[in-house]
Backbone as CSV, one residue per row, in Angstrom:
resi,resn,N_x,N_y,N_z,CA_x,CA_y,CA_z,C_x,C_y,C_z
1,UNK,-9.165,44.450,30.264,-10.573,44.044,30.282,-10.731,42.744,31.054
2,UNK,-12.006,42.549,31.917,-11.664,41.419,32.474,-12.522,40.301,31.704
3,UNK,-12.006,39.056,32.118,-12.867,37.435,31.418,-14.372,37.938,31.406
4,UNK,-14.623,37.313,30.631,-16.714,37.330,30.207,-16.786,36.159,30.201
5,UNK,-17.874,35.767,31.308,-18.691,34.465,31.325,-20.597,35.055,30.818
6,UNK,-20.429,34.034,29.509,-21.549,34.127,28.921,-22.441,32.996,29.434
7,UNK,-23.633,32.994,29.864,-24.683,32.349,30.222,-26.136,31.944,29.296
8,UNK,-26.431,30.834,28.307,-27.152,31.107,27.672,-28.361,30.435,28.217
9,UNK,-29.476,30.789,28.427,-30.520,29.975,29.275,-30.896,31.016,30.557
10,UNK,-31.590,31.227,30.875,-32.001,31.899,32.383,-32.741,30.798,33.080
11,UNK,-32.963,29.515,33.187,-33.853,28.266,33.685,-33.325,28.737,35.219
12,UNK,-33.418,27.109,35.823,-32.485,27.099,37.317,-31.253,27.211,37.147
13,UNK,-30.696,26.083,36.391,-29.587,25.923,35.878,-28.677,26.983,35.447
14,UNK,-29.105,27.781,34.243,-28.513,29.102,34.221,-28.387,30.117,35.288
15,UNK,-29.156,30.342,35.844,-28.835,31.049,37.047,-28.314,30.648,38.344
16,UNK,-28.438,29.622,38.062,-27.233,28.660,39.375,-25.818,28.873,39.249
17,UNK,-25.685,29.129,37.874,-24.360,28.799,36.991,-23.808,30.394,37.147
18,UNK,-24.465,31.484,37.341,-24.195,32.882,37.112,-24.014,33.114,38.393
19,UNK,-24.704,32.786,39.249,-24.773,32.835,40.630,-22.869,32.522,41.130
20,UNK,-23.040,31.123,40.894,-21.609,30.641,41.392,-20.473,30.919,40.575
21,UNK,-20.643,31.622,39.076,-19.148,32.139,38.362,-18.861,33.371,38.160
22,UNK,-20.087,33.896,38.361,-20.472,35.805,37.877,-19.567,36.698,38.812
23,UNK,-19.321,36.205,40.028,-18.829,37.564,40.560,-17.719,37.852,39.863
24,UNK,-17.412,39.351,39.883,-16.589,40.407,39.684,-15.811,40.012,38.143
25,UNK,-17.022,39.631,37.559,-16.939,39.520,35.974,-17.814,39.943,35.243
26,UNK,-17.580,40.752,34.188,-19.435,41.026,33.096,-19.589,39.613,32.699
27,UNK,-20.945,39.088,33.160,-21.758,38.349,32.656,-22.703,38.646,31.899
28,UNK,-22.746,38.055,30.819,-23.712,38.398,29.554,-25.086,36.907,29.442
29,UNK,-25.924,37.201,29.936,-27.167,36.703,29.893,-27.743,36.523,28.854
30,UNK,-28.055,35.708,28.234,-28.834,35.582,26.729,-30.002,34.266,27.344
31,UNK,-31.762,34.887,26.229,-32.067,34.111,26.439,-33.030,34.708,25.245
32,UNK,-34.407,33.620,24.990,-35.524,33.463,24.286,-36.596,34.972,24.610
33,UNK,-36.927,34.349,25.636,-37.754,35.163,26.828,-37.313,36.640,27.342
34,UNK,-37.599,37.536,26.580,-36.852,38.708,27.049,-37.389,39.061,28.410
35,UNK,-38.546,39.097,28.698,-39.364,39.327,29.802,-38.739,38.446,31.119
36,UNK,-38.159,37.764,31.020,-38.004,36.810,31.968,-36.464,36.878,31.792
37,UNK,-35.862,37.461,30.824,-34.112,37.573,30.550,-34.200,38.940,31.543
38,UNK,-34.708,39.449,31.276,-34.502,41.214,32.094,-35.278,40.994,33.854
39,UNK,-35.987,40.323,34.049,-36.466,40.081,35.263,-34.844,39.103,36.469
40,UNK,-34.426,38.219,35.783,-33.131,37.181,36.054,-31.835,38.046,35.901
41,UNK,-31.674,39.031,35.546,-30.742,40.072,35.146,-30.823,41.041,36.398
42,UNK,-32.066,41.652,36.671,-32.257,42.840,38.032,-31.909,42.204,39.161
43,UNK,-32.394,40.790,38.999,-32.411,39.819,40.410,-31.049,40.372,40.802
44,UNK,-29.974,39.942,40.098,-28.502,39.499,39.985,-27.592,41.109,39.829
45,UNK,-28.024,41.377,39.283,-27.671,43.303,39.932,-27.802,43.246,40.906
46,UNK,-28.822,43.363,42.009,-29.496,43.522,42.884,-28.694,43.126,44.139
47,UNK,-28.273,42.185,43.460,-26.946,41.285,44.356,-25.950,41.550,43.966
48,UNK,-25.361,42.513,43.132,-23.998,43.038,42.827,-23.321,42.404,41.786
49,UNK,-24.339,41.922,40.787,-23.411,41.027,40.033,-23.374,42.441,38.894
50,UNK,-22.528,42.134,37.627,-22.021,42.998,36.611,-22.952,42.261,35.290
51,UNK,-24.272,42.343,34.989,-24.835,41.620,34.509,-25.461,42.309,33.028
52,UNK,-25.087,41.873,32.053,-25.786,42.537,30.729,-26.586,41.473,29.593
53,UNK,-27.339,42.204,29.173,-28.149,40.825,28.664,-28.474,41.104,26.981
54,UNK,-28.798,40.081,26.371,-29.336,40.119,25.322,-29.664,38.983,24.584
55,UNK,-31.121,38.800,24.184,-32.485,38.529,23.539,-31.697,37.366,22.429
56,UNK,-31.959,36.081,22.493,-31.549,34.919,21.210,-32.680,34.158,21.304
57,UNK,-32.257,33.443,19.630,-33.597,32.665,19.040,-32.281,31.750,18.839
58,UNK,-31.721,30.582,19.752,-30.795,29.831,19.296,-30.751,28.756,17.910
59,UNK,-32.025,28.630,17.766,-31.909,27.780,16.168,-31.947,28.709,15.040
60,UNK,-31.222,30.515,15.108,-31.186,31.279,13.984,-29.578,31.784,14.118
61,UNK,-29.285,30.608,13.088,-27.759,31.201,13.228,-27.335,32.530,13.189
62,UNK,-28.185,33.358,12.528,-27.451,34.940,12.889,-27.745,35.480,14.097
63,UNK,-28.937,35.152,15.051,-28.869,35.628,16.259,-27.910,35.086,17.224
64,UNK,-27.438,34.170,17.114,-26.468,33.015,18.064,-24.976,33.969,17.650
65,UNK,-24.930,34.557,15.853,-23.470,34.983,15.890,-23.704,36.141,16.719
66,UNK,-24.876,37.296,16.295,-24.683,38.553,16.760,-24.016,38.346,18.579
67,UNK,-25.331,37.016,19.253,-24.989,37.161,20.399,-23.385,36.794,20.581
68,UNK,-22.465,35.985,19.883,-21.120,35.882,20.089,-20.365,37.474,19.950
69,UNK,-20.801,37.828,18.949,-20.315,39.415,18.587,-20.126,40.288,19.702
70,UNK,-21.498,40.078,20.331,-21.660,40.838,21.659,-20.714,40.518,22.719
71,UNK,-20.665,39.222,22.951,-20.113,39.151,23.782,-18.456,39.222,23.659
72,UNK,-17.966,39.276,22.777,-16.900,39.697,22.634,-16.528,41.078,22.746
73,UNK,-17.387,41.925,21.848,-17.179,43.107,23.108,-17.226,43.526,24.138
74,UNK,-17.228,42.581,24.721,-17.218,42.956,26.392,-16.055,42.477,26.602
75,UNK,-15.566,41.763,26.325,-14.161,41.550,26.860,-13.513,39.826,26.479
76,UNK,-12.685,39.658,26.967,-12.730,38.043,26.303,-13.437,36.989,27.251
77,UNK,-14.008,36.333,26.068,-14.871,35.184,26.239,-13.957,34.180,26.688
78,UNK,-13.950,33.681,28.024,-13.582,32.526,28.870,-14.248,31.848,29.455
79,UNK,-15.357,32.028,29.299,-16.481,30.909,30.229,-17.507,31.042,29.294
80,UNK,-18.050,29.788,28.899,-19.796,30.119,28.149,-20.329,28.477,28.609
81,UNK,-21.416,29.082,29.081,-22.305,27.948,29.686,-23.462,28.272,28.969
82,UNK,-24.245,26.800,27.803,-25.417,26.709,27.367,-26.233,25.918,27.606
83,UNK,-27.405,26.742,28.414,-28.109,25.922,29.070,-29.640,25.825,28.367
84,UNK,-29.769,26.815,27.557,-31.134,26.268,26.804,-31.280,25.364,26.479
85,UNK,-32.974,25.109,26.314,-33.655,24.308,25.627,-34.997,24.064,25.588
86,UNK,-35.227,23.244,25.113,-36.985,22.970,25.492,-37.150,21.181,25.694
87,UNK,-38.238,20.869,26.705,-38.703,19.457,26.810,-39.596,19.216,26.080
88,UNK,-40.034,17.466,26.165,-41.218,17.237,25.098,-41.906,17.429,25.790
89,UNK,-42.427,18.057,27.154,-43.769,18.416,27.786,-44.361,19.615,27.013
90,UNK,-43.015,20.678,26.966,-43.006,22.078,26.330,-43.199,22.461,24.613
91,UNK,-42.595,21.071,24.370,-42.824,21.560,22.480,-42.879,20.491,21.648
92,UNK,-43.057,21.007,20.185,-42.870,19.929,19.534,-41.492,19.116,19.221
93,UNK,-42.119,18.177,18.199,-40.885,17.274,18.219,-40.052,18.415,17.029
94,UNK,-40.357,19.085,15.863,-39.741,20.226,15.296,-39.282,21.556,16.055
95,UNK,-39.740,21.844,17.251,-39.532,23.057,17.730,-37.940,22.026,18.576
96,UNK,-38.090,21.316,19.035,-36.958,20.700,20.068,-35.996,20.196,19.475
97,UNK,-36.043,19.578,18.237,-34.426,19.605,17.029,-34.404,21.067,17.055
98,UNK,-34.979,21.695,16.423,-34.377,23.392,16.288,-33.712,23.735,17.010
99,UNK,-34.281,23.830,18.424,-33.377,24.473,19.630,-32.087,23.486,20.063
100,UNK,-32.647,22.263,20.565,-32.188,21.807,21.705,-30.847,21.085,20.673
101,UNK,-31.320,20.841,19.131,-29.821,20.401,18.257,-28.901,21.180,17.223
102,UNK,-29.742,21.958,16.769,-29.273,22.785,16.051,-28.683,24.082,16.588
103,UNK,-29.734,24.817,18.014,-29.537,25.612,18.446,-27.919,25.517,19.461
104,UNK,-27.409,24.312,19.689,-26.326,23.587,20.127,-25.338,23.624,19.736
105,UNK,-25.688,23.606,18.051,-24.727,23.628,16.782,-24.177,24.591,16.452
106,UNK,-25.678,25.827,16.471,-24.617,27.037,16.161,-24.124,27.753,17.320
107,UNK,-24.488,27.514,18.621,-23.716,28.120,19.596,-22.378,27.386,19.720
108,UNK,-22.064,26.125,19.338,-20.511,25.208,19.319,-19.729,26.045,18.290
109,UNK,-20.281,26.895,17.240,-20.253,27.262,15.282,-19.697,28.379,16.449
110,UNK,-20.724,29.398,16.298,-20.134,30.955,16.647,-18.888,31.316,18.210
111,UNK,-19.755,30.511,18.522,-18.270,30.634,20.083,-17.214,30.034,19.889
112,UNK,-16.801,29.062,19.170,-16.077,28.617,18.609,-14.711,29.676,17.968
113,UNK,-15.677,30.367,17.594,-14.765,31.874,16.472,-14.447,32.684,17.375
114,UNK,-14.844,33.158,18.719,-14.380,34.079,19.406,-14.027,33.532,20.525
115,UNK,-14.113,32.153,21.275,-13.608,31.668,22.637,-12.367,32.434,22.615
116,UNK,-11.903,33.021,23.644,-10.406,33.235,23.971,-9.165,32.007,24.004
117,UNK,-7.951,32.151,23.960,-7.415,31.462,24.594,-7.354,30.480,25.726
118,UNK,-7.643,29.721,26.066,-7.428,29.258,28.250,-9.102,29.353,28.086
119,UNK,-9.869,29.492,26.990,-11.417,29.282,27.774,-12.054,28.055,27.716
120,UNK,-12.841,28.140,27.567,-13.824,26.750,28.295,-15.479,27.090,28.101
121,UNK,-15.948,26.141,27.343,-17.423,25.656,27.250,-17.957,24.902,27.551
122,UNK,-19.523,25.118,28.649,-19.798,23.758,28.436,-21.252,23.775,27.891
123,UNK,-21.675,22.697,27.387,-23.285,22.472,26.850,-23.747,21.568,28.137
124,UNK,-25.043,22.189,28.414,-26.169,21.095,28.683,-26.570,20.648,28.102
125,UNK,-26.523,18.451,28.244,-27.047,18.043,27.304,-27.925,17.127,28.077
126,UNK,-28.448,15.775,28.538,-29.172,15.383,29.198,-28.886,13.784,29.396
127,UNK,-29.577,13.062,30.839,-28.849,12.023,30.506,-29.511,11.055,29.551
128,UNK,-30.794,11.808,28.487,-31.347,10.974,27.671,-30.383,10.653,26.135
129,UNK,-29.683,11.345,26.087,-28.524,11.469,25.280,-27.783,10.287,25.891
130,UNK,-26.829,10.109,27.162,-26.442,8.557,27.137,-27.475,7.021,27.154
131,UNK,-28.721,7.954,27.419,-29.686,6.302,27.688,-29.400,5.810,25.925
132,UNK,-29.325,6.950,24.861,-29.601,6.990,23.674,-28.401,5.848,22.876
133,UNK,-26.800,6.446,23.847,-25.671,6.158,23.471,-25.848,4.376,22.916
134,UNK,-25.345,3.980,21.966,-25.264,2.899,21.607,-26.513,1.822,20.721
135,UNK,-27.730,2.944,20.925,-28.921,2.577,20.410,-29.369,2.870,18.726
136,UNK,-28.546,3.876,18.337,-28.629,4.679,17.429,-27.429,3.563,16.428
137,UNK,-27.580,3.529,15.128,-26.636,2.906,14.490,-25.733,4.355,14.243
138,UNK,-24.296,3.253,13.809,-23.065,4.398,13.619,-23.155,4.918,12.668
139,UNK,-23.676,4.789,11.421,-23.834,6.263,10.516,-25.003,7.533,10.812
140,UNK,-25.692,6.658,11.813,-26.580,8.451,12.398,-26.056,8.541,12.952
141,UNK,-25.073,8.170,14.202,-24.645,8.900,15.204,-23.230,9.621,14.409
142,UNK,-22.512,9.241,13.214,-21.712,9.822,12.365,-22.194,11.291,11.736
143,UNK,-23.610,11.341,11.414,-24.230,12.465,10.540,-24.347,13.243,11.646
144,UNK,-24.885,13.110,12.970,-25.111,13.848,13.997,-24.014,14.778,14.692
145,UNK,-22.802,13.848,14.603,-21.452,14.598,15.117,-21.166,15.242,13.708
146,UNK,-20.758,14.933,12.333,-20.469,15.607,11.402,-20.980,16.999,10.414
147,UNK,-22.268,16.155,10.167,-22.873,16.856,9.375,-22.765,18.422,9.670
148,UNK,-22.662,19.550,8.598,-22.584,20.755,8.500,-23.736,21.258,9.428
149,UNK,-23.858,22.312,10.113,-25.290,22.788,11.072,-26.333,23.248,9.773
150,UNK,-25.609,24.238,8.573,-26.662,24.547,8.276,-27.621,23.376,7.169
151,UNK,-26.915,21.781,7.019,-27.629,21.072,6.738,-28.266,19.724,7.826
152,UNK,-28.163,20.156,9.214,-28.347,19.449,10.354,-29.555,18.962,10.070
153,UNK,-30.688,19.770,9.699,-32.093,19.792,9.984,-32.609,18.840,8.551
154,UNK,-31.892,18.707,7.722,-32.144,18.011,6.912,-32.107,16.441,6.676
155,UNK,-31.289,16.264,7.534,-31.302,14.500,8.068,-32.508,14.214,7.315
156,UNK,-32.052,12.917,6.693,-33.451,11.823,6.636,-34.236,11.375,7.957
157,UNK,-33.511,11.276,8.642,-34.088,10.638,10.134,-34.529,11.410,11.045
158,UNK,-34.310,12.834,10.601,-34.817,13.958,11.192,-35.919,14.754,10.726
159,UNK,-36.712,13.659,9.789,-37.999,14.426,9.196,-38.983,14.001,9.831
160,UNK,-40.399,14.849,9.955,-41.441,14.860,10.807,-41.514,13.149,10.722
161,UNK,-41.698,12.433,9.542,-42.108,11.233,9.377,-41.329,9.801,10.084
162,UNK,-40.123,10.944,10.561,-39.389,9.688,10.659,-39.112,10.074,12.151
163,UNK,-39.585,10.817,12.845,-39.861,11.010,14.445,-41.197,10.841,15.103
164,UNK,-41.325,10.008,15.632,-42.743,9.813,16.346,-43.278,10.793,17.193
165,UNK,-42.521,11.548,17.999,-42.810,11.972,18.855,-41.554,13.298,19.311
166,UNK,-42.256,14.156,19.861,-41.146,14.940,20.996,-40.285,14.334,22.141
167,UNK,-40.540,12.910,22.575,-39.781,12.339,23.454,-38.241,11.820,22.571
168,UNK,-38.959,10.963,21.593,-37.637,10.554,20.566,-36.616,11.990,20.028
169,UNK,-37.288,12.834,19.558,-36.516,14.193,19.021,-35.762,14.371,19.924
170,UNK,-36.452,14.613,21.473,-35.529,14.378,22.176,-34.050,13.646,22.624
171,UNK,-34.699,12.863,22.717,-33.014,11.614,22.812,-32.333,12.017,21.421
172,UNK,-32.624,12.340,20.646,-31.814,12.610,19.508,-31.122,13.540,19.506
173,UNK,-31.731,14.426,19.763,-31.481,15.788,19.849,-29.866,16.159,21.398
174,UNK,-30.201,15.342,22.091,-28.813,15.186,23.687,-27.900,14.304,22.844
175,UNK,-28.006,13.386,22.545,-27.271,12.896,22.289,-26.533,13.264,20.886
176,UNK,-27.284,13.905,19.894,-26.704,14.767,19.309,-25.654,16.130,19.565
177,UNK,-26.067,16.531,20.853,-25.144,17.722,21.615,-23.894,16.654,21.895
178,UNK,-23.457,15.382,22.751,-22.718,15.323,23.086,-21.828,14.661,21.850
179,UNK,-22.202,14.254,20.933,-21.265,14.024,19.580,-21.212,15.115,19.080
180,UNK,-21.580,16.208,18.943,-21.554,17.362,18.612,-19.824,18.068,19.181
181,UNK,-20.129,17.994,20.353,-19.182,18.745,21.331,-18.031,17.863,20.948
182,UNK,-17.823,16.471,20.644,-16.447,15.935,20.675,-15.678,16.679,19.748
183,UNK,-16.486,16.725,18.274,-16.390,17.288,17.097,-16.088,18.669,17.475
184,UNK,-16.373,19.621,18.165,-16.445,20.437,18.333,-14.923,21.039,18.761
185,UNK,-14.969,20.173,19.995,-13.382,20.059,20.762,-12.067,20.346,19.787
186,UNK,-12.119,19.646,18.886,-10.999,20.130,17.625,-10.948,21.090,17.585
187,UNK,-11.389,22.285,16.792,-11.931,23.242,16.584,-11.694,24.400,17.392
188,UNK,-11.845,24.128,19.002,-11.766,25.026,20.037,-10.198,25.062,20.427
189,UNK,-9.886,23.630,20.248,-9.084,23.271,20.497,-7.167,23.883,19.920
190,UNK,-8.043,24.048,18.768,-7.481,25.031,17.827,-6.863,26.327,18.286
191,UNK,-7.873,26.891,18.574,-7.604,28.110,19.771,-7.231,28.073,20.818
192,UNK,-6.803,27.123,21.462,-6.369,26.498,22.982,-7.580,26.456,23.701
193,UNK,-8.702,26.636,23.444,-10.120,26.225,24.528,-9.870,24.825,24.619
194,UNK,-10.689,24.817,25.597,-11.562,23.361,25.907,-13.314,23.690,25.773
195,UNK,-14.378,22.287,25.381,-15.336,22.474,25.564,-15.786,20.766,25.654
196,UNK,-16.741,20.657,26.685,-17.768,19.515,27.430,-18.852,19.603,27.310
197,UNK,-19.833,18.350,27.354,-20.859,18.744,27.601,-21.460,17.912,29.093
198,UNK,-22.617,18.204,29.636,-22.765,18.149,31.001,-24.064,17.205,30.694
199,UNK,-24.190,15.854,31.040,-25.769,15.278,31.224,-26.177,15.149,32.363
200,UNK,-27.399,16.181,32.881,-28.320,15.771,33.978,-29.243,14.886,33.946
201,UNK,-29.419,14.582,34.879,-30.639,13.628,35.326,-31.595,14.511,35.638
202,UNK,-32.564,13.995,36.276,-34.045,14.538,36.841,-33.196,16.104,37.989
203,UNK,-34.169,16.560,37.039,-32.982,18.070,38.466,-34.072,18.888,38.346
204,UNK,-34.160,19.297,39.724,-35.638,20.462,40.134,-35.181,21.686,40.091
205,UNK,-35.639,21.389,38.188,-36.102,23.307,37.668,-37.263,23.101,37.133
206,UNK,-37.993,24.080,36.954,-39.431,24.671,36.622,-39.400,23.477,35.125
207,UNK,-38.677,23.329,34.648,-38.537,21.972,33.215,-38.620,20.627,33.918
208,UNK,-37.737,20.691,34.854,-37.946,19.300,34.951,-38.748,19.012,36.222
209,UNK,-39.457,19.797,37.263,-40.785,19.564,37.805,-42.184,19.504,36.707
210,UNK,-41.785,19.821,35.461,-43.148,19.930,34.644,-42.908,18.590,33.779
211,UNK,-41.638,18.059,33.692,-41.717,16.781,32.683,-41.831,15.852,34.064
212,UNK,-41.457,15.951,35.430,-42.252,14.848,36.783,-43.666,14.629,36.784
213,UNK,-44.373,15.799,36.108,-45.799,15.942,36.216,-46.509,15.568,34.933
214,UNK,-45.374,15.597,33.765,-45.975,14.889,32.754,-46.060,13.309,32.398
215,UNK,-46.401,13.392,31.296,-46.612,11.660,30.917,-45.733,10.337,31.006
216,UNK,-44.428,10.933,31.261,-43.178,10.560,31.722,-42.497,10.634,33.252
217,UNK,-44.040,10.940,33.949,-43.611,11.315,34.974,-43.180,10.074,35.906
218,UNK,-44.133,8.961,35.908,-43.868,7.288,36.769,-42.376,6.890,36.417
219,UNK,-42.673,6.806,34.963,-41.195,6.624,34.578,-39.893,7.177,35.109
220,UNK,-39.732,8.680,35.297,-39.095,8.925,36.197,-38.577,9.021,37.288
221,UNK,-39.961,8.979,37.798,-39.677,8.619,39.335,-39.194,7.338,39.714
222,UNK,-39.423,6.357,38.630,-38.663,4.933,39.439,-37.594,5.030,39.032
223,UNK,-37.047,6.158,38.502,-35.474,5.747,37.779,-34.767,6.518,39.202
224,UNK,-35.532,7.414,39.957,-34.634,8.479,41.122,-35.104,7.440,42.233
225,UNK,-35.670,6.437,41.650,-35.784,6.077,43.187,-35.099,4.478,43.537
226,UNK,-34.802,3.784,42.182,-33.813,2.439,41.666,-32.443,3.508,41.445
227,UNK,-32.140,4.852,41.636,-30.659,5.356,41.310,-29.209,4.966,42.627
228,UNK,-28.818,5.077,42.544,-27.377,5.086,43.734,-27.804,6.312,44.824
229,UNK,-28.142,7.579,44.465,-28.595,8.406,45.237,-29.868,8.350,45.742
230,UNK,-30.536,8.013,45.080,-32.422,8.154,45.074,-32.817,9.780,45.459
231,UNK,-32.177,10.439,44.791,-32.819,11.676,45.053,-33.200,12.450,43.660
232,UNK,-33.566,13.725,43.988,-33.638,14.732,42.639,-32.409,15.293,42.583
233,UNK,-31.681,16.005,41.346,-30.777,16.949,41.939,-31.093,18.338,41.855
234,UNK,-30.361,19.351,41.881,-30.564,20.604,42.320,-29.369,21.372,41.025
235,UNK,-30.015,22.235,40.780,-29.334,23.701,39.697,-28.093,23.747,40.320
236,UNK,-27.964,23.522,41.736,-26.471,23.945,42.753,-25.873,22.706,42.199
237,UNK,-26.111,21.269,42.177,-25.331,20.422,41.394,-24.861,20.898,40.066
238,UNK,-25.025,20.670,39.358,-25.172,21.382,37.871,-24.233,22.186,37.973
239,UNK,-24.412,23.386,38.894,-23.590,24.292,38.890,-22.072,24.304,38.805
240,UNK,-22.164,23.420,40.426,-20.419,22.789,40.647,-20.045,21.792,39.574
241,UNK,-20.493,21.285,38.844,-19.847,20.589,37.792,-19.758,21.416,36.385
242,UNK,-20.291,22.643,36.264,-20.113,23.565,35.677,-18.935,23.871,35.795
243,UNK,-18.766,24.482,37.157,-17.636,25.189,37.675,-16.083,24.276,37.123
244,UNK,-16.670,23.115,38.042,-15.441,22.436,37.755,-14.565,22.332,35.965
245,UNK,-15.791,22.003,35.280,-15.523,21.782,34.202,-15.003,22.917,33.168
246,UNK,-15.194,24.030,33.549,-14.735,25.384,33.132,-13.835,25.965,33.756
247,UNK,-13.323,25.050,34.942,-11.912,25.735,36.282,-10.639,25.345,35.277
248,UNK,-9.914,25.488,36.389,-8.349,24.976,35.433,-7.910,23.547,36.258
249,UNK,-8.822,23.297,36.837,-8.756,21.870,37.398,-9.090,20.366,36.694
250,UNK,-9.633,21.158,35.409,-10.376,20.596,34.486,-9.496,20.922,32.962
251,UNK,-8.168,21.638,32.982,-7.652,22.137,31.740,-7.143,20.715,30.798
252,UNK,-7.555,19.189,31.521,-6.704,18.029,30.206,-8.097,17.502,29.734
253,UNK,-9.413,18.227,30.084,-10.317,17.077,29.323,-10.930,18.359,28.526
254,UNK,-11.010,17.529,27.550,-12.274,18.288,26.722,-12.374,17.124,25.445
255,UNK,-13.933,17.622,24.602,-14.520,17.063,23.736,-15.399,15.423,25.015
256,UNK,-15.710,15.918,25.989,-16.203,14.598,26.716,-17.543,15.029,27.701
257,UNK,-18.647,14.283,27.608,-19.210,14.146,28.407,-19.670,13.850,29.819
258,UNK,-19.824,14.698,30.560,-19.940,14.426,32.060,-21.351,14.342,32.571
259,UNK,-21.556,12.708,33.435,-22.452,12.194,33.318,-22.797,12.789,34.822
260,UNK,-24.084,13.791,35.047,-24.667,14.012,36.668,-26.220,13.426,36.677
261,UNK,-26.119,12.312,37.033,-27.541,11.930,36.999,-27.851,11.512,38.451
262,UNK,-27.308,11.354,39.635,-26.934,10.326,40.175,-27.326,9.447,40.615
263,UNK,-26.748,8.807,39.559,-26.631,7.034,39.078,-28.018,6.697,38.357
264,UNK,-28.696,7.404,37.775,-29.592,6.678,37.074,-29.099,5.950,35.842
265,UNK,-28.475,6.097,35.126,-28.162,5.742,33.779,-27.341,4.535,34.259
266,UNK,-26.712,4.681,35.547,-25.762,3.102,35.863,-26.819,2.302,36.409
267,UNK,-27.912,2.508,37.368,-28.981,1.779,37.595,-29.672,1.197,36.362
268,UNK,-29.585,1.959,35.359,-30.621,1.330,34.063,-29.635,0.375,33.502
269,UNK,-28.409,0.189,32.769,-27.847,-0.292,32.561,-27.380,-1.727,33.244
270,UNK,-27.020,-1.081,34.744,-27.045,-2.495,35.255,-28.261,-3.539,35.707
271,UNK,-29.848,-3.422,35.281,-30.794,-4.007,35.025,-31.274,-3.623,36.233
272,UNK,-30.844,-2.863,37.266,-31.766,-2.462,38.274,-32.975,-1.726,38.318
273,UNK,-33.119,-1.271,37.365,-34.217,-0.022,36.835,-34.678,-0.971,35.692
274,UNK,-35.497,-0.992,35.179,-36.396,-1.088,33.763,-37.235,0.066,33.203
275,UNK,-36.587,0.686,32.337,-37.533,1.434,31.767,-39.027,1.180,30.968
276,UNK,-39.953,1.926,31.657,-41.116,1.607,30.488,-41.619,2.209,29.911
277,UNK,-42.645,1.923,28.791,-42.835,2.078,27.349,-43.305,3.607,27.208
């Protein structure tokens, strides 16, 4: 049987990612959006890829296992790239812990149980997760990497009252993926996997042209334009650091975050950028 690279997300990103690992492998497509999972699926046939799909609600741990289930019957799981999520343009500050932390949790939970040998995961997490790094005191950022998934959502600090907003859930929520994944790394590790997680910066997909256009949009733009690059990046970035990070070029790191912003988060840090309110 040959390797299965699982793809969770159909965004840019996900399909950047299928694009550049899919050939002459079953790729298993999972997403929210069935309408738009089966439309990203024909594309990629169409082009000869070996493409099968199926329908997840990532913050319901039994749909996240079935989808592991699945994909194990197809053959062994050696590649899984998770790229869902939602922004605070797109949802609430409760709908975006669900997915974007929990839904994180149980895809780290169930792939975890079936990764193959020699495989490799990575999460998308964002680079609001490192702006976050160090801001957070060490017993939340302790509950965030530890805590059990199915009592994740229960945090004190994770109740409506104690989040202002979908922007904060946010940063909580990335930076929760990448303490997540260290924790995680054990675990996989167990099985001989590796698993990473990946933080982008401002990158032109249909998400992040709609959070440029939202209320956060100035803000962003001076961070791509005070960065080392001053540009946007592209799903094809993303991709190759996908790649890399799931190659065997990449077989001594895992449980670590890889930062693609380029250079915003070192521009903010080194006082060249100022973020505002």
């Amino acid at each position: 049987m040959s390797d299965v690279l699982v793809v969770i997300g159909i965004g840019g990103m996900g399909v950047a990612i299928a694009r550049r690992l899919g050939p002459g492998r079953p790729v298993l497509l999972a997403d929210f959006d069935d309408t738009a999972l089966h439309a990203a699926a024909d594309r990629l046939r169409g082009d000869g890829y070996d493409v099968y799909t199926q329908q997840v609600d990532v913050s319901d741990a039994e749909a996240v296992a079935a989808l592991a289930a699945r994909a194990a019957e197809l053959g062994p799981v050696t590649s899984l790239a998770h790229t869902a999520g939602l922004s605070p343009t797109q949802a609430s500050a409760a709908a975006i812990l669900g997915v974007d932390l929990a839904g994180v949790a149980h895809v780290l939970d169930e792939f975890g149980k079936i990764i193959a040998p020699g495989g490799a995961g990575v999460v998308i997490a964002s680079m609001a997760g490192s702006l976050t790094a160090g801001a957070l005191p060490a017993e939340m950022e302790t509950a965030l990497a530890r805590t059990p998934t199915a009592e994740l959502l229960d945090l004190p600090f994770l109740q409506e009252d104690a989040v202002p907003d979908a922007g904060v859930a946010y940063a909580f929520a990335k930076r929760g993926n990448q303490l997540r994944v260290q924790t995680a790394s054990l675990a996989w590790g167990a099985r001989g996997a590796r698993v990473n997680s990946i933080s982008p910066g401002v990158i032109s997909t249909p998400m992040g042209r709609q959070e440029l256009a939202g209320d956060s949009g100035a803000n962003m733009r001076a961070m791509i334009a005070g960065s080392g690059t001053g540009r946007v990046g592209t799903p094809a970035d993303i991709a190759a650091a996908v790649a890399f990070l799931l190659g065997p070029e990449a077989s001594f790191i895992t449980g670590t975050d890889l930062l693609v912003d380029g250079g915003v988060v070192a521009a903010v840090r080194s006082g060249s950028v100022q973020l505002g309110g």
